[in-house]
N, C-alpha and C positions, 0 to 999 in steps of 0.2 A: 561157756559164756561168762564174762564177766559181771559180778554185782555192781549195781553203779549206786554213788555214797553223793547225801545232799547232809552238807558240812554247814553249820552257821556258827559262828562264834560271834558272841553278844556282848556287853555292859548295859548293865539295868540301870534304868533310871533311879537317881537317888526315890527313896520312900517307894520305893516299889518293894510290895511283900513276894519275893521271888518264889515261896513255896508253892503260893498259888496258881503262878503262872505255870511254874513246873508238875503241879498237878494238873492242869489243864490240857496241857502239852501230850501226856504218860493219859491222861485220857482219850485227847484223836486217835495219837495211835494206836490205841487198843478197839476203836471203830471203825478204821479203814484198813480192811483186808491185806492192799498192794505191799506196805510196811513191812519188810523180812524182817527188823531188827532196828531198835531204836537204844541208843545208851545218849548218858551226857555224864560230865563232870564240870565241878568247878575247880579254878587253878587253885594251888596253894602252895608251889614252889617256885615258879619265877620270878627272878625282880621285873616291876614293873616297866622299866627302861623296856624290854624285853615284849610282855602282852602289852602294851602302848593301853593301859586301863582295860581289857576287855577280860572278861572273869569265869566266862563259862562259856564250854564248846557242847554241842549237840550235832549228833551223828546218827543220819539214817540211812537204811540199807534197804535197797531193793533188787529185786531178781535180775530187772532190765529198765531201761528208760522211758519204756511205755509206760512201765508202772509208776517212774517216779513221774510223767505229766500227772497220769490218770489221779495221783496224787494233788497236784498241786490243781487240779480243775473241781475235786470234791467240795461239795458245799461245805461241809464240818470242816474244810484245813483255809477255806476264803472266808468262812466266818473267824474263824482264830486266828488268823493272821492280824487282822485288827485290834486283836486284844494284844499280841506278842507284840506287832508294833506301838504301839501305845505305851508299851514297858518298857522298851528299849532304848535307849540313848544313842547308843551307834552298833552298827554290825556287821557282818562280813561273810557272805553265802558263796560256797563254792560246790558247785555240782559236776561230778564227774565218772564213766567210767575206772574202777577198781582196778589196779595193777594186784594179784597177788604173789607178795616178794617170798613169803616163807606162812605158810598154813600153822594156824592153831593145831594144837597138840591135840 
């Protein structure tokens, strides 16, 4: 079965102290069990023509899609979401079943 991946890719609002929000973040999911796997990064190579301003992507993994609702209905991810929207300026959420093209080594 496939891992299914709930993708956001964000631009903080100006004077947003972003470390806090991202230690906020690296906190849920270290409290909700479903979470197989959570990384982010921020860009630092393309021109912006390219990320249209949008600066950091977040990527979570789940076993199945039950898990990413069961996610998204927990109280600890509808309280944070408040906080993450409030920081954000614009964004872009894409959830999806996982193709895997070529397995980590």
């Amino acid at each position: 079965m496939e891992d299914f991946k709930h993708l956001v890719i964000a631009k903080f609002k100006e004077g947003v102290v972003v470390e806090e929000v991202l230690k906020g973040m690296e906190d849920l999911v270290s409290k909700i069990g479903v979470v197989k796997s959570f990384e982010w990064g921020q860009d630092i190579e393309s021109p912006e023509i390219l990320t249209q301003g949008f600066t950091h992507a977040f990527l979570m993994t789940f076993h199945k899609k039950e898990d990413y609702t069961a996610f998204q209905s927990h109280s600890d991810h509808v309280q944070f979401s408040s906080t993450f929207s409030a920081a954000i300026e614009k964004f872009v959420v894409l959830d999806f079943p996982a193709v895997l093209v070529k397995p980590p080594n």
